[in-house]
C-alpha positions as CSV (number, residue, x, y, z in Angstrom):
1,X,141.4,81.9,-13.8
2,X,145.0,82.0,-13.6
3,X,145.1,78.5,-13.7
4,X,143.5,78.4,-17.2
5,X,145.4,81.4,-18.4
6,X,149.7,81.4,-17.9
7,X,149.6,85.1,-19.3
8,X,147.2,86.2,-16.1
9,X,148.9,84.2,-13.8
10,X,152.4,85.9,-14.9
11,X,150.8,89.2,-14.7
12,X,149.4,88.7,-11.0
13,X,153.3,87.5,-10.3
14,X,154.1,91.1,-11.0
15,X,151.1,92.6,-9.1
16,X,152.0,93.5,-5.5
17,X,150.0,94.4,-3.0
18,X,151.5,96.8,-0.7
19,X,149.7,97.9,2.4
20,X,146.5,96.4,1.9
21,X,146.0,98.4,-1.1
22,X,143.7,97.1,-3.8
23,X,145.2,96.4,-7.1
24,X,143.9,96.7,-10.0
25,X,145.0,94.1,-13.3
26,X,145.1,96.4,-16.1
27,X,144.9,94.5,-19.9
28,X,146.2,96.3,-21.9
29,X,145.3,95.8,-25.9
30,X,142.9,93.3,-24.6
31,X,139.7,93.4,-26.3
32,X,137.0,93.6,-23.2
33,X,134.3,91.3,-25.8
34,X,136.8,88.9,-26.0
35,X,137.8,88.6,-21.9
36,X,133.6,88.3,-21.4
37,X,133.9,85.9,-24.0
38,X,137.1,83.8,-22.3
39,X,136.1,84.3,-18.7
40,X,132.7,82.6,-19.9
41,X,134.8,79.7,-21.7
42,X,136.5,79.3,-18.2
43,X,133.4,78.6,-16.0
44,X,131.3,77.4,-18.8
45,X,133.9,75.3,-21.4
46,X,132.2,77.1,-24.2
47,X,131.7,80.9,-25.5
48,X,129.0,82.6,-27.7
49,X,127.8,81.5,-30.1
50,X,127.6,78.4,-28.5
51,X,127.2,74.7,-30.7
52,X,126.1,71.5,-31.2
53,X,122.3,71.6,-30.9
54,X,120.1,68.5,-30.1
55,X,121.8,65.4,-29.4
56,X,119.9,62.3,-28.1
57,X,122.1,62.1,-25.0
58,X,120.6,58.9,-24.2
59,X,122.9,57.3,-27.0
60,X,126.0,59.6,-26.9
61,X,128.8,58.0,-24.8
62,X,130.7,61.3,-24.6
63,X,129.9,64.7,-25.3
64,X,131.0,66.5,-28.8
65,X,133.8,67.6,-29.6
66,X,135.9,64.3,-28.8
67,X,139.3,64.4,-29.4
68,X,141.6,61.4,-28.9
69,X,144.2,61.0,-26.5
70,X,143.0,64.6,-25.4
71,X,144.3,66.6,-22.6
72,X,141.7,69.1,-23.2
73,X,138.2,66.8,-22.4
74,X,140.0,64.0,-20.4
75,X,138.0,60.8,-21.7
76,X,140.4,59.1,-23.4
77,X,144.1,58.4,-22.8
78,X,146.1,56.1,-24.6
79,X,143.6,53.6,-26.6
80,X,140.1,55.5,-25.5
81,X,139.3,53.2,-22.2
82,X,135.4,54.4,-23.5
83,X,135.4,54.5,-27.2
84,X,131.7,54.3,-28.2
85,X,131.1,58.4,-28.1
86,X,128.1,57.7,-30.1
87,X,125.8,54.6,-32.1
88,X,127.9,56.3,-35.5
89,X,131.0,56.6,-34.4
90,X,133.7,54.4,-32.2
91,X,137.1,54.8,-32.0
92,X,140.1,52.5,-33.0
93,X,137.4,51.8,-35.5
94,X,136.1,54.5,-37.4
95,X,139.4,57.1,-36.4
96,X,141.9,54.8,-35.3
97,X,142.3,56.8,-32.1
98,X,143.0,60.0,-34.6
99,X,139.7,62.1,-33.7
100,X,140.6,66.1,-33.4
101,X,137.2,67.6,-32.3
102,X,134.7,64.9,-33.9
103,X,131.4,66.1,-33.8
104,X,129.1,63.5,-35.3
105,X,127.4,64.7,-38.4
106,X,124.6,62.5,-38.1
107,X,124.0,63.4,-34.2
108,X,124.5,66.8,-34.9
109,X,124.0,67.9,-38.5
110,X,126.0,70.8,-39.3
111,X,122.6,73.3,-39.9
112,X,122.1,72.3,-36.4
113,X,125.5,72.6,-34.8
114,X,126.3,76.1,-36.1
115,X,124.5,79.0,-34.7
116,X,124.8,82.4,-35.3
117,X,125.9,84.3,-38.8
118,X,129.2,84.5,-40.6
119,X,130.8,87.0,-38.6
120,X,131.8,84.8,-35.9
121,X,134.5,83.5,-38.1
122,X,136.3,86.6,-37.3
123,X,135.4,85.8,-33.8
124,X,136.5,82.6,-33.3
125,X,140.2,83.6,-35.2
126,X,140.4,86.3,-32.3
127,X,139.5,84.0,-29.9
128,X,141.8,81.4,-31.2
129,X,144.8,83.9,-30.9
130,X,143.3,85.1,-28.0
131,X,144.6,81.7,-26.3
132,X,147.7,81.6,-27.8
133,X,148.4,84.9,-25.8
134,X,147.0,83.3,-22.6
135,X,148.5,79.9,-23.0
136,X,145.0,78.3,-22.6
137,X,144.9,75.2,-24.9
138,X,141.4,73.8,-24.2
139,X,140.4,77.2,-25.7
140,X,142.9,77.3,-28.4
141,X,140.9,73.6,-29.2
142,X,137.5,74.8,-29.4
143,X,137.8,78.1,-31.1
144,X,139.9,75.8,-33.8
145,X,137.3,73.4,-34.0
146,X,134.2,76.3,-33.7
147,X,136.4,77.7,-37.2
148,X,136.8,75.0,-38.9
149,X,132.5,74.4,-38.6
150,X,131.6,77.9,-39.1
151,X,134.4,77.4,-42.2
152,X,132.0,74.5,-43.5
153,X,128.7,76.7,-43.1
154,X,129.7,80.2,-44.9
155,X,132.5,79.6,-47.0
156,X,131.0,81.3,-49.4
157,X,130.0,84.6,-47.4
158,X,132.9,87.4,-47.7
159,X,132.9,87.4,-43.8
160,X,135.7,84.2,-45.1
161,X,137.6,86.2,-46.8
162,X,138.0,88.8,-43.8
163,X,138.7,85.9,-41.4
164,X,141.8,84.5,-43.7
165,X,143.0,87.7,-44.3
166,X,143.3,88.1,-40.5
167,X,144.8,85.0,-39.6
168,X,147.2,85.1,-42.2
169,X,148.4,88.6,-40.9
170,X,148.0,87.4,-37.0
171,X,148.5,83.8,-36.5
172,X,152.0,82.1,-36.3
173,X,153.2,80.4,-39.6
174,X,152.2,76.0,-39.4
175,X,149.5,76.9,-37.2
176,X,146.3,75.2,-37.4
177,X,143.6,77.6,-38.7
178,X,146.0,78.1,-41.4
179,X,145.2,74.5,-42.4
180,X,141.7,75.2,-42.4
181,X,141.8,77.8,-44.6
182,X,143.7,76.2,-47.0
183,X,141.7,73.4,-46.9
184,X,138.3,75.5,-47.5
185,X,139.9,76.8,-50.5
186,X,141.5,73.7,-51.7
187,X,137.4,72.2,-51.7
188,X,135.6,74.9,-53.0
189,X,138.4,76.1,-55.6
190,X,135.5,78.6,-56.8
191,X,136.8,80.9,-54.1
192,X,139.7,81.6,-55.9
193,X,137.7,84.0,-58.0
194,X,136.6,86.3,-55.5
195,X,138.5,89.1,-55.2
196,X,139.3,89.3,-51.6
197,X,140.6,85.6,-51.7
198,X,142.9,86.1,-55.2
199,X,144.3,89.1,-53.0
200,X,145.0,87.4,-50.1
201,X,146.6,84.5,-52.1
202,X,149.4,86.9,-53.8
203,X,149.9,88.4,-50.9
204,X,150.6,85.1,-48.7
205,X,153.7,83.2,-50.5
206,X,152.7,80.3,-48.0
207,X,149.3,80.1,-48.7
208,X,149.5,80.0,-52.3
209,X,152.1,77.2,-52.3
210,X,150.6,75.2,-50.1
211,X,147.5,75.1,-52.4
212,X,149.3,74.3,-55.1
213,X,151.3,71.7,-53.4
214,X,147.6,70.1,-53.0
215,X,146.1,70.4,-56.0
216,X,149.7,68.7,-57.5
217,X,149.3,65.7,-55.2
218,X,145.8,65.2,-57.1
Protein backbone atom coordinates (compact mmCIF):
# COMPACT_ATOMS: atom_id res chain seq x y z
CA UNK A 1 0.00 0.00 0.00
CA UNK A 2 2.64 2.30 0.59
CA UNK A 3 3.50 2.28 -2.73
CA UNK A 4 0.09 3.59 -3.91
CA UNK A 5 -0.13 5.97 -1.03
CA UNK A 6 3.19 8.64 -0.41
CA UNK A 7 1.30 9.86 2.85
CA UNK A 8 1.46 6.01 4.40
CA UNK A 9 4.71 5.44 3.24
CA UNK A 10 5.94 8.80 5.03
CA UNK A 11 4.16 7.77 8.02
CA UNK A 12 5.80 4.16 8.27
CA UNK A 13 9.25 6.26 7.69
CA UNK A 14 8.43 7.62 11.19
CA UNK A 15 7.27 4.34 12.67
CA UNK A 16 10.05 2.51 14.47
CA UNK A 17 10.09 -0.68 15.68
CA UNK A 18 12.05 -1.04 18.75
CA UNK A 19 12.55 -4.37 20.24
CA UNK A 20 10.40 -6.44 18.30
CA UNK A 21 7.47 -4.50 19.52
CA UNK A 22 4.44 -4.21 17.27
CA UNK A 23 3.52 -0.94 16.07
CA UNK A 24 0.53 0.21 15.51
CA UNK A 25 -0.18 3.10 12.33
CA UNK A 26 -2.61 5.36 13.89
CA UNK A 27 -4.78 7.74 11.19
CA UNK A 28 -5.68 10.24 12.65
CA UNK A 29 -8.81 12.45 11.05
CA UNK A 30 -9.02 9.62 8.69
CA UNK A 31 -12.43 8.57 7.98
CA UNK A 32 -12.37 4.50 8.57
CA UNK A 33 -15.38 4.26 5.43
CA UNK A 34 -13.14 5.98 3.36
CA UNK A 35 -9.64 3.76 4.13
CA UNK A 36 -12.09 0.43 3.45
CA UNK A 37 -13.11 2.29 0.53
CA UNK A 38 -9.16 3.10 -0.65
CA UNK A 39 -7.58 -0.04 0.50
CA UNK A 40 -10.37 -1.77 -1.83
CA UNK A 41 -9.29 0.75 -4.80
CA UNK A 42 -5.71 -0.50 -4.12
CA UNK A 43 -6.25 -4.36 -4.68
CA UNK A 44 -9.30 -3.97 -6.70
CA UNK A 45 -8.63 -0.42 -9.02
CA UNK A 46 -12.14 0.55 -8.16
CA UNK A 47 -14.32 1.43 -4.85
CA UNK A 48 -18.16 1.25 -4.09
CA UNK A 49 -20.25 1.99 -5.85
CA UNK A 50 -18.64 0.47 -8.50
CA UNK A 51 -19.37 1.44 -12.61
CA UNK A 52 -19.72 0.75 -15.95
CA UNK A 53 -22.22 -2.08 -16.32
CA UNK A 54 -22.46 -4.49 -19.42
CA UNK A 55 -19.98 -4.07 -21.96
CA UNK A 56 -19.67 -6.52 -24.88
CA UNK A 57 -15.98 -7.18 -24.09
CA UNK A 58 -15.76 -9.08 -27.18
CA UNK A 59 -15.58 -5.59 -29.14
CA UNK A 60 -13.96 -3.32 -26.44
CA UNK A 61 -10.12 -2.97 -27.19
CA UNK A 62 -9.45 -1.51 -23.72
CA UNK A 63 -11.40 -1.36 -20.66
CA UNK A 64 -13.39 2.09 -19.63
CA UNK A 65 -12.21 4.73 -18.42
CA UNK A 66 -9.41 5.34 -21.10
CA UNK A 67 -7.45 8.15 -20.73
CA UNK A 68 -4.77 9.18 -23.21
CA UNK A 69 -1.26 9.27 -22.74
CA UNK A 70 -2.22 7.90 -19.17
CA UNK A 71 0.04 6.98 -16.39
CA UNK A 72 -2.85 5.84 -14.51
CA UNK A 73 -4.14 2.63 -16.90
CA UNK A 74 -0.87 2.22 -18.95
CA UNK A 75 -2.30 1.53 -22.55
CA UNK A 76 -1.28 4.26 -24.28
CA UNK A 77 1.84 6.34 -24.35
CA UNK A 78 2.62 8.81 -26.77
CA UNK A 79 0.21 8.29 -29.99
CA UNK A 80 -2.07 5.28 -28.29
CA UNK A 81 0.22 2.18 -29.89
CA UNK A 82 -3.74 0.40 -29.55
CA UNK A 83 -6.22 3.10 -30.28
CA UNK A 84 -9.49 1.17 -31.14
CA UNK A 85 -10.78 1.06 -27.28
CA UNK A 86 -14.13 0.26 -28.78
CA UNK A 87 -16.25 -0.14 -32.51
CA UNK A 88 -17.39 3.85 -31.42
CA UNK A 89 -14.65 5.27 -30.55
CA UNK A 90 -10.74 5.41 -31.79
CA UNK A 91 -8.26 7.68 -30.87
CA UNK A 92 -6.26 10.35 -33.01
CA UNK A 93 -9.66 10.19 -34.56
CA UNK A 94 -12.46 10.83 -32.58
CA UNK A 95 -10.17 12.63 -29.42
CA UNK A 96 -7.10 13.34 -31.06
CA UNK A 97 -5.23 11.57 -28.38
CA UNK A 98 -7.20 14.09 -25.78
CA UNK A 99 -9.39 11.34 -23.91
CA UNK A 100 -9.59 12.07 -19.88
CA UNK A 101 -11.60 9.02 -18.63
CA UNK A 102 -13.82 8.20 -21.88
CA UNK A 103 -16.30 5.90 -21.10
CA UNK A 104 -18.31 5.16 -24.27
CA UNK A 105 -21.85 6.24 -24.10
CA UNK A 106 -23.08 3.85 -26.52
CA UNK A 107 -21.11 0.78 -24.76
CA UNK A 108 -22.08 1.87 -21.54
CA UNK A 109 -25.11 4.19 -21.43
CA UNK A 110 -25.01 6.42 -18.54
CA UNK A 111 -28.33 4.61 -16.75
CA UNK A 112 -26.19 1.75 -16.96
CA UNK A 113 -22.82 2.98 -15.84
CA UNK A 114 -23.99 4.74 -12.71
CA UNK A 115 -25.07 2.69 -9.81
CA UNK A 116 -26.09 3.70 -6.58
CA UNK A 117 -28.11 7.04 -5.41
CA UNK A 118 -27.09 10.62 -5.22
CA UNK A 119 -25.21 10.57 -2.18
CA UNK A 120 -22.21 9.21 -3.52
CA UNK A 121 -21.43 12.51 -5.02
CA UNK A 122 -20.38 13.45 -1.56
CA UNK A 123 -18.51 10.32 -1.64
CA UNK A 124 -16.64 10.40 -4.43
CA UNK A 125 -15.50 14.49 -3.52
CA UNK A 126 -14.15 12.79 -0.17
CA UNK A 127 -12.55 10.20 -1.96
CA UNK A 128 -11.11 12.56 -4.44
CA UNK A 129 -9.50 14.67 -1.64
CA UNK A 130 -8.90 11.65 0.07
CA UNK A 131 -6.06 11.08 -2.73
CA UNK A 132 -4.83 14.24 -2.74
CA UNK A 133 -3.81 13.66 0.96
CA UNK A 134 -2.31 10.21 0.06
CA UNK A 135 -0.65 11.30 -3.19
CA UNK A 136 -2.38 8.46 -5.00
CA UNK A 137 -3.20 9.77 -8.53
CA UNK A 138 -4.90 6.70 -10.17
CA UNK A 139 -7.44 7.33 -7.38
CA UNK A 140 -7.52 11.08 -7.60
CA UNK A 141 -8.49 9.85 -11.65
CA UNK A 142 -11.30 7.77 -10.98
CA UNK A 143 -13.09 9.44 -8.13
CA UNK A 144 -12.82 12.69 -10.70
CA UNK A 145 -14.18 10.69 -13.38
CA UNK A 146 -16.90 8.54 -10.94
CA UNK A 147 -18.03 12.68 -10.07
CA UNK A 148 -18.20 13.96 -13.05
CA UNK A 149 -20.86 10.73 -14.10
CA UNK A 150 -22.73 10.75 -10.97
CA UNK A 151 -22.67 14.87 -11.85
CA UNK A 152 -24.46 13.85 -15.26
CA UNK A 153 -27.11 11.45 -13.47
CA UNK A 154 -28.43 13.70 -10.38
CA UNK A 155 -27.76 17.09 -11.08
CA UNK A 156 -30.82 17.90 -10.15
CA UNK A 157 -30.99 16.05 -6.69
CA UNK A 158 -29.93 18.51 -3.67
CA UNK A 159 -27.30 15.70 -2.77
CA UNK A 160 -25.46 18.36 -5.82
CA UNK A 161 -25.76 21.07 -3.99
CA UNK A 162 -24.05 19.44 -0.73
CA UNK A 163 -21.27 18.03 -2.86
CA UNK A 164 -20.26 21.67 -4.40
CA UNK A 165 -20.62 23.24 -1.35
CA UNK A 166 -17.96 20.74 -0.02
CA UNK A 167 -15.59 20.93 -2.56
CA UNK A 168 -15.60 24.42 -2.77
CA UNK A 169 -14.76 24.64 1.10
CA UNK A 170 -12.19 21.47 0.79
CA UNK A 171 -10.64 21.18 -2.56
CA UNK A 172 -7.61 23.37 -3.76
CA UNK A 173 -8.55 26.40 -5.99
CA UNK A 174 -7.96 25.28 -10.29
CA UNK A 175 -8.62 21.85 -9.29
CA UNK A 176 -10.59 19.62 -11.32
CA UNK A 177 -13.95 18.85 -9.62
CA UNK A 178 -14.12 22.47 -9.54
CA UNK A 179 -14.45 22.35 -13.34
CA UNK A 180 -17.14 19.90 -13.10
CA UNK A 181 -19.17 21.71 -11.05
CA UNK A 182 -19.08 24.70 -12.93
CA UNK A 183 -19.64 22.97 -15.90
CA UNK A 184 -22.96 21.20 -14.36
CA UNK A 185 -24.18 24.53 -13.62
CA UNK A 186 -23.10 26.26 -16.70
CA UNK A 187 -25.60 23.27 -18.69
CA UNK A 188 -28.37 23.11 -16.65
CA UNK A 189 -28.46 27.03 -15.72
CA UNK A 190 -31.92 26.01 -13.96
CA UNK A 191 -29.81 25.24 -10.94
CA UNK A 192 -29.09 28.61 -10.34
CA UNK A 193 -32.57 28.87 -8.77
CA UNK A 194 -32.22 26.49 -6.05
CA UNK A 195 -31.43 27.87 -3.03
CA UNK A 196 -28.51 25.87 -1.91
CA UNK A 197 -26.72 26.63 -5.39
CA UNK A 198 -27.60 30.70 -5.42
CA UNK A 199 -25.84 30.35 -1.81
CA UNK A 200 -22.99 28.70 -2.72
CA UNK A 201 -22.46 31.01 -5.75
CA UNK A 202 -22.31 34.34 -3.50
CA UNK A 203 -20.31 32.75 -1.29
CA UNK A 204 -17.55 31.44 -3.84
CA UNK A 205 -16.13 34.71 -5.79
CA UNK A 206 -14.45 32.03 -8.08
CA UNK A 207 -17.21 30.17 -8.91
CA UNK A 208 -19.43 32.84 -9.73
CA UNK A 209 -16.93 34.43 -12.12
CA UNK A 210 -16.04 31.60 -13.77
CA UNK A 211 -19.70 31.03 -14.75
CA UNK A 212 -20.04 34.18 -15.95
CA UNK A 213 -16.84 34.14 -17.80
CA UNK A 214 -18.73 31.16 -19.67
CA UNK A 215 -21.83 32.29 -20.33
CA UNK A 216 -19.94 35.73 -21.86
CA UNK A 217 -17.91 33.55 -24.31
CA UNK A 218 -21.52 32.38 -25.60
Amino acid sequence: MCARSTYLAEALKSSVCKGGEREMLELDGDNPVLIKLMIQFFYEGDYEPTFVGAVDRSQVKAPFPHSCNSTFLLFCSGSCPKPLICPHHCCGVTCRYTCKGFVCDICVPLSNAVKGGPDQLLLHAKMYEHALKHGDMSLKIVAAWKFELACEKFWNDRAFGTAAAYIFARIPDEDQLRGTVCGTITKHMSLLSKPEIESLVSKSPDLAVALLKINAAK
